[in-house]
C-alpha positions in Angstrom: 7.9 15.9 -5.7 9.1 16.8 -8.9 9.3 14.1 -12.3 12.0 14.9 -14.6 10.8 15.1 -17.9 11.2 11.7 -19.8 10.8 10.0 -16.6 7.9 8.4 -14.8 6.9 8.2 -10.9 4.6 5.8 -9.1 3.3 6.4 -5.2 3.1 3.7 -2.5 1.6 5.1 0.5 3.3 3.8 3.9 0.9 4.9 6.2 -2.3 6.7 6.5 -2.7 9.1 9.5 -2.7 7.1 12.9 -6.9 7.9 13.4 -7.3 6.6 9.8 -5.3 3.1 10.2 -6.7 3.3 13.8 -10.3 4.1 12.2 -10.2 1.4 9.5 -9.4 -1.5 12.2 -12.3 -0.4 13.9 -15.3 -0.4 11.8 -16.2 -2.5 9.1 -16.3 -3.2 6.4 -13.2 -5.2 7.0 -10.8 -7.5 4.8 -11.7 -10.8 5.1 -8.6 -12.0 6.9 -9.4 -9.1 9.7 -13.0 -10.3 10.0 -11.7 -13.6 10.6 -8.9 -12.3 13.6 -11.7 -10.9 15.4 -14.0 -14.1 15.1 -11.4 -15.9 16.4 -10.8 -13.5 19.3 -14.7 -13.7 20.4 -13.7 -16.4 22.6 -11.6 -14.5 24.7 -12.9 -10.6 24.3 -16.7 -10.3 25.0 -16.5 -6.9 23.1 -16.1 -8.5 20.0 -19.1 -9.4 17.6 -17.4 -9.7 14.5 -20.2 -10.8 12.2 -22.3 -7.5 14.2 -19.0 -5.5 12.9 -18.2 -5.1 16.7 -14.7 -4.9 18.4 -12.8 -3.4 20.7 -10.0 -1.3 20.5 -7.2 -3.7 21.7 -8.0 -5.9 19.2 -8.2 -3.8 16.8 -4.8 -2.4 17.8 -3.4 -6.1 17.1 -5.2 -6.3 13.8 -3.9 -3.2 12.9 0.0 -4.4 14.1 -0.4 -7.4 11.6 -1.8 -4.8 8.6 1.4 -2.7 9.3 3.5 -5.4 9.4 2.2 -7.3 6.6 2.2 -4.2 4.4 5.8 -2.5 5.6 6.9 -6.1 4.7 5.6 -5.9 1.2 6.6 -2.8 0.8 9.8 -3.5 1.4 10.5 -6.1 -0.9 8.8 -4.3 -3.5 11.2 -1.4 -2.9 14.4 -3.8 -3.0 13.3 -5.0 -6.4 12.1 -1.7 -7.9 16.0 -0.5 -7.0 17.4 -3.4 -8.2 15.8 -2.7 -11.2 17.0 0.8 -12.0 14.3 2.9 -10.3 14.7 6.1 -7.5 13.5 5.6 -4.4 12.4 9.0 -2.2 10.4 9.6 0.4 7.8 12.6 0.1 5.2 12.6 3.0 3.6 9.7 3.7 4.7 8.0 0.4 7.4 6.1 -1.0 7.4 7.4 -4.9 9.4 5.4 -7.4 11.0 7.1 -10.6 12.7 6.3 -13.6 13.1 7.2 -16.9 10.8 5.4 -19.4 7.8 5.5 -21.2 4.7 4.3 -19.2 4.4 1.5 -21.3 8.0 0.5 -21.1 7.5 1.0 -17.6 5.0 -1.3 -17.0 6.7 -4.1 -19.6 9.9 -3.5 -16.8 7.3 -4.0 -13.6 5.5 -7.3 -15.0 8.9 -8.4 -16.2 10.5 -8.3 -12.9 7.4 -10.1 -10.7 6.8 -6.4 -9.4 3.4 -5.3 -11.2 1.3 -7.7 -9.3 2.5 -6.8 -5.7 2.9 -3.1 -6.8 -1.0 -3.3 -6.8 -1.4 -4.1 -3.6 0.4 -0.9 -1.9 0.4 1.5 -5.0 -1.8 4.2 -6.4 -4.2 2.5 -9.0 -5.2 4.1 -12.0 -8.1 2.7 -13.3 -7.2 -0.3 -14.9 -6.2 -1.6 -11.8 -2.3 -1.3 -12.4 0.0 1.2 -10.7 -0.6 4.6 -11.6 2.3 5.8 -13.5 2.6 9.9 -13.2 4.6 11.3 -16.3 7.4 13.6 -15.9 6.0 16.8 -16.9 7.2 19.0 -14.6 4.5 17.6 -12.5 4.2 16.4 -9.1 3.3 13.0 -8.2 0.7 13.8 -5.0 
């Protein structure tokens, strides 16, 4: 996708291919919360050893549901905000990518200002400070 110059871009990746999300339910390391669904399936699933990093693949098809969810959700709201505040919203690929014209800095003032920054970090590209990656408008693509 391309970033009009003067402009800046960030990506928030929906979804990873169906064997990676699939993949990363599987085998650990897991987020905490995960380890602790499959813990508290042990009871009921005899395939599941969560502190041996062991499950199976129903369960990890449920903990996978409540990843999508959980981030779609996010993502979501993060999107209504970011287009209440002025930003483009596309699709390209896999990715949602936000634009607008501003200066990276500027950019980021407008993100903490509006309660975005902090849940943009949990679904965007990172740079590596930790904030969302802002991709200047140079012509450039944002992938």
């Amino acid at each position: 996708m391309r970033i009009p110059v003067g402009a800046v871009a960030m990506r928030i990746p929906i979804f990873a291919s169906a064997h990676e999300e699939l993949r990363s339910a599987i085998d650990p390391p897991w987020p905490r919360w995960m380890h602790d669904l499959y813990e508290l399936e042990e009871a009921q699933d005899e395939g599941i050893d969560a502190d041996a990093g062991e499950t199976t693949v129903p369960a990890a098809l449920g903990a996978l549901s409540s990843r999508l969810r959980q981030r779609l959700e996010l993502i979501a709201s993060v999107a209504g905000g970011l287009q209440r505040d002025g930003w483009s919203l596309d699709i390209d690929g896999d990715c949602l990518v936000a634009s607008r014209v501003a200066n990276p800095r500027h950019a980021l003032e407008l993100l903490e200002n509006a309660g975005l920054a902090g849940p943009l970090c949990a679904v965007a590209d990172l740079d590596d400070s930790g904030w969302p990656k802002l991709y200047p408008g140079l012509g450039s693509t944002a992938a």
